[in-house]
LUMLUMLUM-919106 format. One record per residue: x, y, z of N, C-alpha, C in turn; residue in one letter. Coordinates in steps of 0.05 Angstrom, whole numbers, padded with zeros to 5 digits, always signed. Layout:
% residues N
XYZXYZXYZA ...
//
This chain:
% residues 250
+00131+00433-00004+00112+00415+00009+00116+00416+00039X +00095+00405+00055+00093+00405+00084+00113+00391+00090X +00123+00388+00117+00139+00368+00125+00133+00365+00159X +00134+00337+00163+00127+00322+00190+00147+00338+00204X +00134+00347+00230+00147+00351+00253+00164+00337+00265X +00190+00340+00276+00209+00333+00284+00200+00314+00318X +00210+00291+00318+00186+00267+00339+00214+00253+00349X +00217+00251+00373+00235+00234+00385+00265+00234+00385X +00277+00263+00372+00297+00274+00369+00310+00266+00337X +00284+00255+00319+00295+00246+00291+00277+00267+00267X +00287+00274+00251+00264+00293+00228+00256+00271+00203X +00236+00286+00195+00224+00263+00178+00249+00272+00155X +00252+00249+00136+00238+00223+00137+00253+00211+00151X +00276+00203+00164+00286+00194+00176+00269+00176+00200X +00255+00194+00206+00225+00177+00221+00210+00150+00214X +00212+00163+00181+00197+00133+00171+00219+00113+00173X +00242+00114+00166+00261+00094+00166+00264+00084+00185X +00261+00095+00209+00256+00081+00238+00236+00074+00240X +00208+00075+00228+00187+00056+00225+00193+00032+00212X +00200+00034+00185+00199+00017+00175+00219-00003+00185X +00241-00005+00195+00257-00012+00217+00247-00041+00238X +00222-00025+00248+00203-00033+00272+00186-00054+00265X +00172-00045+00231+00161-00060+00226+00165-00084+00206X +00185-00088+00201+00211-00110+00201+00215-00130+00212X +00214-00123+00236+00218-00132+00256+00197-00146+00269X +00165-00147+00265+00153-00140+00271+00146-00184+00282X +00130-00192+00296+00127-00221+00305+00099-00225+00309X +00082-00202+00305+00060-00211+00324+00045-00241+00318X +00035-00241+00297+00020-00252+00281+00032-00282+00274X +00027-00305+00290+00040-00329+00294+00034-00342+00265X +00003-00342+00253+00010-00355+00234+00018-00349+00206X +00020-00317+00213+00029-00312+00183+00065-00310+00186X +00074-00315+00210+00102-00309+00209+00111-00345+00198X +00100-00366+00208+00101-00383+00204+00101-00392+00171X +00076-00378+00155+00068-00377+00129+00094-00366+00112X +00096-00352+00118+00122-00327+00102+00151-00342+00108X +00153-00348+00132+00178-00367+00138+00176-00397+00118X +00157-00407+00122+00149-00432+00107+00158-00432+00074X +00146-00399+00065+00144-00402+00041+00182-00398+00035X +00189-00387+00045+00217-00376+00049+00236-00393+00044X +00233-00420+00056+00246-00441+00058+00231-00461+00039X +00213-00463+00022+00209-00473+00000+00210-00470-00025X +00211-00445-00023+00218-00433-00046+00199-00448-00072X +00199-00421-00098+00184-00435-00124+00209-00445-00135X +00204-00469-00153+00231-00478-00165+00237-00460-00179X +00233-00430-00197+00236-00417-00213+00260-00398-00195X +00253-00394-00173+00269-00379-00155+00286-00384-00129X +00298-00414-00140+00306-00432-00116+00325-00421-00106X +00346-00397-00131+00369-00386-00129+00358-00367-00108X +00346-00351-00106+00334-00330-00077+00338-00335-00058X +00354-00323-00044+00341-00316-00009+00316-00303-00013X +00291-00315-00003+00271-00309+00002+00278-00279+00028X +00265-00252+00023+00264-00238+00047+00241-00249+00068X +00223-00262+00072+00210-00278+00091+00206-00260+00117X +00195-00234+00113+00201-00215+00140+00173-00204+00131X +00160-00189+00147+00141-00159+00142+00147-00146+00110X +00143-00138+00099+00149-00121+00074+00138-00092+00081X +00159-00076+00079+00148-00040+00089+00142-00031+00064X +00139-00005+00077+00118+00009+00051+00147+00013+00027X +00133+00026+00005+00162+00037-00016+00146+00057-00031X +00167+00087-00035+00162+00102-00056+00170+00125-00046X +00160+00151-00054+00166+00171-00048+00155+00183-00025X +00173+00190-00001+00157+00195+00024+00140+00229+00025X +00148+00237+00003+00136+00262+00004+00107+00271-00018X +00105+00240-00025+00087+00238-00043+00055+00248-00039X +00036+00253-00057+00017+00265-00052-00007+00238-00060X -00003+00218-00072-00014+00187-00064-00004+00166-00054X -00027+00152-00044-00014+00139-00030-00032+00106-00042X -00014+00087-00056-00026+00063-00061-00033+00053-00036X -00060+00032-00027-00064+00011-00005-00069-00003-00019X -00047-00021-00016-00067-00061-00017-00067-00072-00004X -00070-00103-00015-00082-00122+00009-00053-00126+00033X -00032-00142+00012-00008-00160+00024+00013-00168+00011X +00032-00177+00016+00050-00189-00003+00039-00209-00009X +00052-00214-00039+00048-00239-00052+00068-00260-00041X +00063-00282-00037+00078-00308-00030+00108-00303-00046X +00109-00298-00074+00136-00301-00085+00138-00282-00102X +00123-00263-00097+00131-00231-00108+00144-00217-00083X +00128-00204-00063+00148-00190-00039+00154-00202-00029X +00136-00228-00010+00151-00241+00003+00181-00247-00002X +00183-00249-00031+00205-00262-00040+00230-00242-00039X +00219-00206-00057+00231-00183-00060+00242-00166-00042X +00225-00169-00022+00225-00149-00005+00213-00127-00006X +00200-00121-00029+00191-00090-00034+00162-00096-00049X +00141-00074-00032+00117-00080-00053+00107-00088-00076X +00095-00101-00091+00082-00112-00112+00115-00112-00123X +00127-00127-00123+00159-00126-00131+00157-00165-00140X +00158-00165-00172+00174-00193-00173+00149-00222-00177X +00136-00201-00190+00104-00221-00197+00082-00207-00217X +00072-00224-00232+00051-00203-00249+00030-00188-00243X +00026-00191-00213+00010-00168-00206+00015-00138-00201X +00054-00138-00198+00070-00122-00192+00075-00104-00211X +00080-00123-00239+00089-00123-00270+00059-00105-00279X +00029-00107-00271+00008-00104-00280+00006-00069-00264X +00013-00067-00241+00006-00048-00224+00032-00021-00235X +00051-00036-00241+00077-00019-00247+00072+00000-00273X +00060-00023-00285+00062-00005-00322+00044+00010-00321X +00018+00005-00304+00006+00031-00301+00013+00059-00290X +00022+00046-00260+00045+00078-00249+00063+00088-00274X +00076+00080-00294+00090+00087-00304+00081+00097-00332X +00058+00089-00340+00049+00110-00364+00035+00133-00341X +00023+00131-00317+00016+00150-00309+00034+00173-00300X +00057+00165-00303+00077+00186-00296+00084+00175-00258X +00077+00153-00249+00085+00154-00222+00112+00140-00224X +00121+00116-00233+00138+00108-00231+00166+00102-00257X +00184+00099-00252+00208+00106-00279+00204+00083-00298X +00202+00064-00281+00201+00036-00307+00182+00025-00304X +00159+00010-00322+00141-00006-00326+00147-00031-00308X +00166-00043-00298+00164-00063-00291+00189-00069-00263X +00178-00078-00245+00192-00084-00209+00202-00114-00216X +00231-00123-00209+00237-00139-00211+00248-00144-00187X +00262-00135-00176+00282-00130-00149+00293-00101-00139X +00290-00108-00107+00290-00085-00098+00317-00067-00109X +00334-00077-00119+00361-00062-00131+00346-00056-00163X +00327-00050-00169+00326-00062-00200+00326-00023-00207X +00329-00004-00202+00333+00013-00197+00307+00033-00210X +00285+00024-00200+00248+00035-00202+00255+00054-00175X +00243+00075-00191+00235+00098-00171+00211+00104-00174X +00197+00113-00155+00167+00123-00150+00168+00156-00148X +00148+00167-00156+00145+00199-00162+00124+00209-00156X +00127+00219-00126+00096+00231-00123+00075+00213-00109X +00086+00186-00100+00073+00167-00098+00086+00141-00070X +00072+00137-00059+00081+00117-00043+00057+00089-00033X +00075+00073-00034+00053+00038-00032+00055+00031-00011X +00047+00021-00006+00039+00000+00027+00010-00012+00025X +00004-00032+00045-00008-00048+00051-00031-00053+00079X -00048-00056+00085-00065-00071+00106-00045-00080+00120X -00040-00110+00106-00024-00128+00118+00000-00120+00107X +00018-00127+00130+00047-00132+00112+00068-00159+00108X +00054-00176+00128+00062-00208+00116+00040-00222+00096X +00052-00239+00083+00037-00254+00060+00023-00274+00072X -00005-00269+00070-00019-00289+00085-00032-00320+00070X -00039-00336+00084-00047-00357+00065-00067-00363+00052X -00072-00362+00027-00087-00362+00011-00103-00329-00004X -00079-00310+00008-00077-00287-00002-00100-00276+00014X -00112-00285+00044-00131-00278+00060-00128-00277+00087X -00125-00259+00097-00115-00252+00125-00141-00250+00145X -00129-00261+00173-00160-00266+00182-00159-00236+00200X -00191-00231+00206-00195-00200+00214-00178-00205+00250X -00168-00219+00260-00149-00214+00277-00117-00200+00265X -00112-00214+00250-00085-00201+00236-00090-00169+00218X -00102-00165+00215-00114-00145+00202-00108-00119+00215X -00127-00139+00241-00127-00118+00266-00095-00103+00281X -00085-00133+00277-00063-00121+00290-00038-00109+00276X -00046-00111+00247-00032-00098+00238-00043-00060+00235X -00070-00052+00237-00072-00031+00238-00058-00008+00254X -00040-00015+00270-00033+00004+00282-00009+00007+00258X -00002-00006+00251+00024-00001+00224+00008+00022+00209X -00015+00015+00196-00022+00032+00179-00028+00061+00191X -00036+00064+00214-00037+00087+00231-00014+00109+00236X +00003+00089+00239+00030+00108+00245+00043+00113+00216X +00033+00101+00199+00048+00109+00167+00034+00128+00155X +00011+00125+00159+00000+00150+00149+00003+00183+00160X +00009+00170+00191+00022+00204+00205+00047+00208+00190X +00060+00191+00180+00086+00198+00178+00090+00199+00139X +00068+00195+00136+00063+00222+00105+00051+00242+00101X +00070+00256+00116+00057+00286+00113+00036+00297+00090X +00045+00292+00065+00036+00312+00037+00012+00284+00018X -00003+00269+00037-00019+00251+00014-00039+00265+00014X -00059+00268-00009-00084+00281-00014-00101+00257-00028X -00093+00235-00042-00110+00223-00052-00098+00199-00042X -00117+00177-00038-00107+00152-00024-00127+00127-00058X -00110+00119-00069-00116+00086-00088-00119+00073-00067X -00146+00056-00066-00155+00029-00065-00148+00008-00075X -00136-00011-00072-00136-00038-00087-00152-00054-00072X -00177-00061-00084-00197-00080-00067-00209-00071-00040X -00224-00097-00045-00248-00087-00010-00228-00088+00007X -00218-00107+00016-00199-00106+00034-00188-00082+00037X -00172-00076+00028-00152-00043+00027-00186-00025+00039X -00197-00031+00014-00232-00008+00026-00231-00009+00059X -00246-00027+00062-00249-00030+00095-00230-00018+00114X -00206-00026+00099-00175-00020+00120-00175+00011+00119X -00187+00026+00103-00181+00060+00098-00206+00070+00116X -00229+00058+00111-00244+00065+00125-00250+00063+00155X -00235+00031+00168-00226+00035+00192-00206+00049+00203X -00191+00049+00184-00172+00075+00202-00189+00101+00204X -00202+00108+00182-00216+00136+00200-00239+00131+00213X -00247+00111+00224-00261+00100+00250-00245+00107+00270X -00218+00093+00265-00192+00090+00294-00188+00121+00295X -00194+00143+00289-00190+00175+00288-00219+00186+00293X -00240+00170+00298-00258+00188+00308-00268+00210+00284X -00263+00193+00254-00269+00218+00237-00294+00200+00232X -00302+00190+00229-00325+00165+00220-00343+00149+00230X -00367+00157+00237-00383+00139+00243-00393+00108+00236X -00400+00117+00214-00410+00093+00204-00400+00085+00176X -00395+00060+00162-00381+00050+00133-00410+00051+00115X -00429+00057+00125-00450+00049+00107-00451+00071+00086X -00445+00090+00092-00451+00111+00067-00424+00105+00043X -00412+00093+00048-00391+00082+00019-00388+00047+00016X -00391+00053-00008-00393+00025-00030-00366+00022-00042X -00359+00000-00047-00331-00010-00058-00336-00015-00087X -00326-00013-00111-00336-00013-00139-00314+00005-00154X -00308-00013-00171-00274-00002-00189-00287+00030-00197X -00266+00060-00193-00278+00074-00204-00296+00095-00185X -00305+00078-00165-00322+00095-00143-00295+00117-00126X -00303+00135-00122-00287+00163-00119-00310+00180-00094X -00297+00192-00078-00305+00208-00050-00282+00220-00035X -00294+00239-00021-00276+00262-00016-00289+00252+00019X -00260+00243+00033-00263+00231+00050-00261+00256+00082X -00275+00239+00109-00281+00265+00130-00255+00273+00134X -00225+00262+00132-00196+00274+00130-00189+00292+00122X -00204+00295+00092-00201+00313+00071-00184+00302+00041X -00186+00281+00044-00170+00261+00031-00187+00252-00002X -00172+00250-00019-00198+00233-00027-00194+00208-00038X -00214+00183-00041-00206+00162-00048-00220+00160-00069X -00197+00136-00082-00202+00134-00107-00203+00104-00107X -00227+00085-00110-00219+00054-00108-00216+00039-00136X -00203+00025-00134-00201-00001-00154-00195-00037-00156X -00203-00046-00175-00197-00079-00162-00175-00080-00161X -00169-00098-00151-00140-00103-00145-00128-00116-00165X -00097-00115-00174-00090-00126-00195-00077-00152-00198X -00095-00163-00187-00088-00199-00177-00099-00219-00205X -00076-00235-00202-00081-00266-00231-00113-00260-00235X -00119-00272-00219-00152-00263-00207-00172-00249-00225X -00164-00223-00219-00181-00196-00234-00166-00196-00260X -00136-00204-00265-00128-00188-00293-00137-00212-00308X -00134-00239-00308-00137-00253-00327-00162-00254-00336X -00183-00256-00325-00210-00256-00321-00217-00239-00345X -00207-00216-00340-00216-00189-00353-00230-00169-00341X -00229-00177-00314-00247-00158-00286-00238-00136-00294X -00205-00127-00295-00187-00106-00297-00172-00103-00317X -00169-00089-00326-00155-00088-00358-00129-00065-00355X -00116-00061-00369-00096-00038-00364-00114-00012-00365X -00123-00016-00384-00133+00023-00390-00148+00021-00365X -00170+00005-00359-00180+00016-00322-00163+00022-00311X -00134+00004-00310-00122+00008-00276-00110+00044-00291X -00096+00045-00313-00087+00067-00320-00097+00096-00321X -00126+00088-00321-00147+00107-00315-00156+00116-00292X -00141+00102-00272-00148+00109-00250-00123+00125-00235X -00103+00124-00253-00079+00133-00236-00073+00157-00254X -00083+00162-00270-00079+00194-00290-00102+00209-00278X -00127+00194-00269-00142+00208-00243-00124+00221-00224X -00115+00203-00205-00106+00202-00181-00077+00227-00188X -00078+00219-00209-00046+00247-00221-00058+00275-00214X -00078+00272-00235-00101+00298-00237-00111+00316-00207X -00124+00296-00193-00133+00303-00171-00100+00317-00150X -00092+00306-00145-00068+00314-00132-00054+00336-00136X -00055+00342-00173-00049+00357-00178-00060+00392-00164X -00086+00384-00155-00111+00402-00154-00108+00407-00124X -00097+00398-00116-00099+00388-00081-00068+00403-00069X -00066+00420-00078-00041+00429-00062-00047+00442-00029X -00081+00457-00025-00076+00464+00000-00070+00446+00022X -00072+00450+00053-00064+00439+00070-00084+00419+00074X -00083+00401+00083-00108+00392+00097-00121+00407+00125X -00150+00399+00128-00159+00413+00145-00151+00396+00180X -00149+00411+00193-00135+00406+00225-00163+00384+00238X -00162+00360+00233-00179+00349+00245-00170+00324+00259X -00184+00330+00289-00169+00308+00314-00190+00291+00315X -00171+00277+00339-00207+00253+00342-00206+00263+00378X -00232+00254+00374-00246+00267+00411-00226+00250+00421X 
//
């Protein structure tokens, strides 16, 4: 597989780890640092025993991977709580067992970041990376979190297919290739579980609802959809070994 050019006297991945580092660290966003801190120090009685991690939550999986999950955010007392994507909640529990009949991930189910789940071929991240309130981040935080998503995606060399989880995540994929000058306009794509396009990157996306209380209890989303979408996303990648094509923004 390809590998990121050597940037600031560090080689990948070592690069990402100094991202993820950064964005850790990260303060911008007054009321969601407040939110995440808040929840941190209240804790669910189920999990009083926790140190809440109450920080940014970085991406997790395999940095050499050829998908790349987007969702919305941490959950209040899944990452927020974990530290590590969809980690420690049943949307996590819902998103896992599918990676894992799909062949992405070792165990059906994320409990803690020690719980010793590996990802294969595959790496997660987010829009946002603090847990916002009411699981809705306003389009200022969004914003300012895009430059995160900007620099994470330089710094995965080998993705060919990018998962959607929800409009949100939609929008967020498609403004970044606005922020690259690959994209004019969002009007020629529609958001809809299942909807699939071969993006101006060379990328292709694959969207789905997101696997929130929300959509699974309902019956919006069921396993065989989400699992159907990720023996796709296997498939396609599989198919996708050339390079991508060399495209800048003016």
């Amino acid at each position: 597989m390809t590998q990121a050019p050597e940037s600031g006297g560090l080689p990948f991945p070592q690069r990402l780890q100094q991202f993820n580092c950064e964005l850790v660290a990260c303060s911008r966003c007054a009321r969601l640092v407040a939110f995440r801190e808040q929840i941190g120090r209240e804790k669910r009685r189920a999990y009083r025993e926790w140190e809440y991690w109450a920080r940014p939550v970085p991406g997790f999986g395999d940095p050499n991977g050829q998908v790349l999950i987007l969702g919305l955010a941490p959950g209040a007392h899944g990452s927020n709580r974990t530290g590590r994507m969809f980690t420690g909640d049943s949307s996590g529990n819902f998103l896992y067992q599918a990676l894992h009949v799909a062949g992405f991930a070792s165990q059906p189910k994320s409990l803690h970041r020690d719980d010793s789940l590996r990802l294969s071929n595959c790496y997660i991240t987010a829009v946002v990376h603090c847990v916002p309130p009411g699981n809705k981040p306003q389009p200022d935080e969004i914003a300012r979190c895009a430059e995160f998503l900007d620099r994470e995606l330089e710094l995965l060399p080998n993705i060919r297919v990018i998962v959607i989880l929800g409009r949100i995540a939609f929008d967020g994929y498609l403004n970044y290739l606005k922020r690259r000058g690959l994209l004019e306009r969002k009007s020629a794509y529609s958001f809809g579980h299942g909807a699939r396009y071969t993006m101006p990157d060379g990328r292709i996306m694959l969207c789905s609802y997101h696997p929130s209380n929300q959509n699974t209890q309902t019956g919006k989303l069921n396993r065989a959809m989400l699992t159907k979408i990720f023996r796709t996303a296997a498939k396609l990648a599989a198919k996708s070994r050339s390079p991508l094509p060399v495209l800048r923004s003016p």
